[in-house]
C-alpha positions in Angstrom: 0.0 0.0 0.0 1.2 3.7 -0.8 1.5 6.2 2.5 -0.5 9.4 1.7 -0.7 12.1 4.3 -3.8 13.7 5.4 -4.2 15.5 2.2 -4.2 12.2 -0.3 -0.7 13.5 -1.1 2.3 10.4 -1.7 4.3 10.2 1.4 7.9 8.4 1.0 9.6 6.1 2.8 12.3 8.1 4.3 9.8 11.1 5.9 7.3 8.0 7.5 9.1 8.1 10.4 9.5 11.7 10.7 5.5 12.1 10.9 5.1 9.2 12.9 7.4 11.0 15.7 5.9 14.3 15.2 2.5 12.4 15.9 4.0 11.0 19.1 5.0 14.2 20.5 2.0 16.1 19.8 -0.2 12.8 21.7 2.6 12.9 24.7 1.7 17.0 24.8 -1.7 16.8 24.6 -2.3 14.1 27.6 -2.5 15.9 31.3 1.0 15.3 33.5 0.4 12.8 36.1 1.9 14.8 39.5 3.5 12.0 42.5 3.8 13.1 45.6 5.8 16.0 46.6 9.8 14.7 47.6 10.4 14.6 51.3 12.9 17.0 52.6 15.0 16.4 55.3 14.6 19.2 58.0 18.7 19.6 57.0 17.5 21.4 54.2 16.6 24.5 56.0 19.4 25.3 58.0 17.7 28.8 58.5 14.5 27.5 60.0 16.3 25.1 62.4 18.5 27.8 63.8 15.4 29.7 64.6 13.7 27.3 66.1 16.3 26.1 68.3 16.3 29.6 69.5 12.8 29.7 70.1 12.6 26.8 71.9 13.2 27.5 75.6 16.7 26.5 77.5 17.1 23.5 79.8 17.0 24.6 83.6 20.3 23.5 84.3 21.6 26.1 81.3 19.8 28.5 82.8 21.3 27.8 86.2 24.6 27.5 85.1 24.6 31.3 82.9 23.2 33.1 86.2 26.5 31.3 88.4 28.9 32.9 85.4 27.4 35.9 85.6 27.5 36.4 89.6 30.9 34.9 89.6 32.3 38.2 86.6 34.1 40.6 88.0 32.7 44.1 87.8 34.1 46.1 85.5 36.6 48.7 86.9 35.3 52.6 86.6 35.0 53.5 82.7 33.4 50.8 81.6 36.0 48.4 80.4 35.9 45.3 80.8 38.9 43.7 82.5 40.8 41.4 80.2 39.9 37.4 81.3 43.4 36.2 80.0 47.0 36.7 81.8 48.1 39.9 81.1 50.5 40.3 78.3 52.0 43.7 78.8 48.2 45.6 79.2 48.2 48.6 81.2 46.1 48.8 84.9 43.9 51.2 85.6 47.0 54.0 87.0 48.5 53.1 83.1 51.7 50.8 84.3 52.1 48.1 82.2 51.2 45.2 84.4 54.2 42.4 83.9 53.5 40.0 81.5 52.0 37.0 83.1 50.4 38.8 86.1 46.0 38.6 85.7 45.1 42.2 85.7 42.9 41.0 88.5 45.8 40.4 91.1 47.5 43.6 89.9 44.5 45.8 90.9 44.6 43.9 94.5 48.0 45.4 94.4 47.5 48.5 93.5 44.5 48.4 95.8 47.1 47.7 98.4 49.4 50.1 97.9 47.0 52.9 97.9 45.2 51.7 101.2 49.2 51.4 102.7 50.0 55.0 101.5 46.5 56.3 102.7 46.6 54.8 106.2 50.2 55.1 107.0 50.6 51.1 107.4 54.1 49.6 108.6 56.1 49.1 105.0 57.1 46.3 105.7 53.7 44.9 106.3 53.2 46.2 103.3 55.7 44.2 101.4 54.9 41.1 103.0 51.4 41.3 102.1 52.5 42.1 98.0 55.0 38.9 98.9 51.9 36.6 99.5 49.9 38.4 96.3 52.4 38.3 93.8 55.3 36.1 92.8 58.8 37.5 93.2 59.4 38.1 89.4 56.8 40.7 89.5 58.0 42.3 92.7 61.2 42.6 90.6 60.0 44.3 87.8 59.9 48.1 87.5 56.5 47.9 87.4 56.0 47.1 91.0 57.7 51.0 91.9 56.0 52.5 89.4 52.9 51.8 90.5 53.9 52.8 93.8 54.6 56.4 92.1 51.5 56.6 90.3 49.6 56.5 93.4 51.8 59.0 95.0 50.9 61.7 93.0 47.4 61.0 93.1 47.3 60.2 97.0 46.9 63.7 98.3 45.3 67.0 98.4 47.5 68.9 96.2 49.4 70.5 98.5 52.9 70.7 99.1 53.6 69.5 102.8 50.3 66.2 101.8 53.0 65.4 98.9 55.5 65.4 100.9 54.4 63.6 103.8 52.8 60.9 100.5 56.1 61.0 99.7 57.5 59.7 103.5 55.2 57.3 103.5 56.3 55.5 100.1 59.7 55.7 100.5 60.3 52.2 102.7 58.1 50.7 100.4 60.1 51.7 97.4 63.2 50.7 99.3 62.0 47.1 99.4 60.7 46.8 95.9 64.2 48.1 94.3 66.2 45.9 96.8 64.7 42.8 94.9 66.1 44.4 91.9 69.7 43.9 89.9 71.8 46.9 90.7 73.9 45.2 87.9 70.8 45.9 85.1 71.0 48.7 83.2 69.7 51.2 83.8 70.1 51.3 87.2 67.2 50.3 89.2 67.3 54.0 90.6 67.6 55.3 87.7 64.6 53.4 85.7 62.6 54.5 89.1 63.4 58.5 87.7 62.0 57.4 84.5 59.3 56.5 86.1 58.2 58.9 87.5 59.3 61.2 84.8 56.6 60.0 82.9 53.8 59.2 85.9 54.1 63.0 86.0 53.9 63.3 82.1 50.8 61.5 81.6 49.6 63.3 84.5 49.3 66.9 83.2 52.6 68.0 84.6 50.9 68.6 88.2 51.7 71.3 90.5 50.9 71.9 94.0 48.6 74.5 94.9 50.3 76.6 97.9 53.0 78.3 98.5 55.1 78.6 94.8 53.3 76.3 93.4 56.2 73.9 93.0 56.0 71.1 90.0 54.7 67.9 91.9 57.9 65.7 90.1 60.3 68.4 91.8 58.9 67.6 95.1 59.1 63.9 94.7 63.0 64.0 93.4 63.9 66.0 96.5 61.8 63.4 98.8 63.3 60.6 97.3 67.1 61.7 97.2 66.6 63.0 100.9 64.8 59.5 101.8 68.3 58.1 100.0 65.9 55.6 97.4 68.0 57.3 94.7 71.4 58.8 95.4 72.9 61.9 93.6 74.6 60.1 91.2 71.4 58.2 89.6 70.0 61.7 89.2 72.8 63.2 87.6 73.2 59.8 85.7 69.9 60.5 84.3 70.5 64.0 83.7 73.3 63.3 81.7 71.3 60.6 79.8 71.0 61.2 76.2 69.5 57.8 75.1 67.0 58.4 77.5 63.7 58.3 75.0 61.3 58.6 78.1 57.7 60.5 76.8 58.1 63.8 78.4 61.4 63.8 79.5 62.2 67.5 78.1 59.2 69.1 79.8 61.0 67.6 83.1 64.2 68.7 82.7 63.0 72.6 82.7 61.1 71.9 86.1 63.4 70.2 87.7 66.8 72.6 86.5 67.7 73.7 90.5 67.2 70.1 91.7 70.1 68.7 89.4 72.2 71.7 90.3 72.0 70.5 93.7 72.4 67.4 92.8 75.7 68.4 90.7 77.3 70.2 93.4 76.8 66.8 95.6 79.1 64.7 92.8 80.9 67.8 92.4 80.2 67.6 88.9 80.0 71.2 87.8 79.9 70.3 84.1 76.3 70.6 82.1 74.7 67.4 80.6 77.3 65.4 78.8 80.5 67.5 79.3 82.9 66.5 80.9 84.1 68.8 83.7 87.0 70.9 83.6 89.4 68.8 81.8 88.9 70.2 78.7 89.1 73.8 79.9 92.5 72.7 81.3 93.6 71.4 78.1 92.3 74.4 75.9 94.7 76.5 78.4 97.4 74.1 77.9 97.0 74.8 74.4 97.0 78.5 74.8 100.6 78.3 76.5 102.3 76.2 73.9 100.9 78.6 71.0 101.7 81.7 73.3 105.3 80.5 73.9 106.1 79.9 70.3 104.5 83.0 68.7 106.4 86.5 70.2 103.8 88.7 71.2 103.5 92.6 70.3 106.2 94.9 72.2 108.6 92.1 73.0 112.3 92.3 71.5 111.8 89.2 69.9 108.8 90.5 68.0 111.0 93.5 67.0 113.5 90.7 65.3 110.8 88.9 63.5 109.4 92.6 62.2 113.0 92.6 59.7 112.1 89.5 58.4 108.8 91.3 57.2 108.2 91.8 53.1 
């Protein structure tokens, strides 16, 4: 039999199965799509919606319990609103800006400091005092500068502003002081006197550059130099060793000098060093008038008969 299409028109062989597959398609488009059942998801597949309900649902008793004892057991923060740091400390200052030594909690340190300030305030027996620190903190802390410095800091901010209160402050801190640098190496460099200058060099720096309020109005890092040296916790020649200092980078260590001029002349006269920072005395001013004489005894001066000789000798 001959294929004809709809038309009566002579189909060939090699476009039969062409139509027949266009028939197909257009039967397969026309029937309705059978739907299955929806896939089942895994309530993986939201992460979103698992997160907020495992927020919404409400926490165990024994979490609850557990938050309220961390939160009783958190140390108040210190006045500011900082937090205090929960780690060891790594070098972070304390609340009077010393650098707390590395390995100290900032906790312990502000004990310390606590301690110190109480001791300065009350007039308690130093070495009480230093006991009590000896029980607090371990001997390498003791040791470090930081210890004295913090025992500065709270000098200058332990009285009333006057000059006698600073004074006195100043009495009261001095065995204390003794005992810290006596833990120290009087082989380190600097010298443990001398980093104790430094010190408060720049306690007084970061303070404003204090003064008291009577009588001349003396700078407040004046006072404590003269209390110190006359308490003998630094000697003359630490503070003429730090007057003559030139590596000395400490912040504010210019403004100092200015206020503390008269003090180092003192001190000066004490070594008998006469010579400003970094000279070195009278020995050159000898030799420059050693010099003189050998020039004067070669060249003939005006008047002489010799000069009168050398005049014929003129062009």
């Amino acid at each position: 039999a001959i294929e004809r299409d709809a038309k009566g028109s002579y189909v060939p062989p090699s476009m039969r199965r062409v139509l027949e597959e266009e028939k197909r398609r257009e039967q397969s488009d026309s029937r309705p799509m059978r739907r299955g059942p929806p896939p089942t998801k895994d309530a993986s597949d939201f992460p979103s919606l698992m997160a907020v309900k495992k927020d919404d649902e409400p926490e165990p008793k024994e979490d609850k319990e557990k938050k309220q004892k961390k939160k009783k057991n958190r140390p108040a923060p210190p006045a500011g609103g900082a937090a205090p740091p929960s780690a060891t400390s790594t070098g972070v200052p304390s609340a009077s800006g010393t650098p707390i030594p590395p390995g100290v909690e900032p906790e312990l340190w502000q004990k310390f400091a606590s301690l110190v300030h109480s001791a300065l305030k009350s007039g308690k027996d130093a070495k009480q005092t230093a006991s009590e620190a000896e029980e607090m903190l371990d001997e390498s802390a003791l040791k470090a500068p930081a210890a004295s410095a913090e025992v500065i800091a709270v000098v200058l901010e332990e009285n009333d502003k006057t000059e006698a209160s600073l004074r006195q402050t100043c009495q009261k801190a001095a065995p204390l002081l003794k005992a810290f640098l006596a833990k120290r190496d009087e082989g380190s460099s600097p010298s443990p006197s001398v980093q104790l200058i430094r010190d408060c060099v720049l306690k007084a720096f970061k303070a404003g550059m204090p003064k008291v309020t009577d009588g001349e109005g003396l700078p407040m890092v004046k006072v404590v130099f003269e209390e110190l040296e006359k308490a003998e916790v630094v000697s003359p020649e630490a503070c003429v060793a730090w007057f003559d200092d030139f590596e000395d980078e400490t912040e504010g260590r210019e403004k100092v000098l200015f206020q503390v001029m008269s003090f180092m002349e003192e001190m000066k006269k004490k070594t008998g060093d006469t010579g400003g920072p970094g000279d070195a005395g009278g020995d050159e001013e000898d030799e420059e008038s050693e010099d003189e004489d050998d020039i004067e005894a070669v060249i003939p001066q005006r008047g002489t008969d010799k000069a009168q000789g050398f005049a014929g000798y003129a062009l």
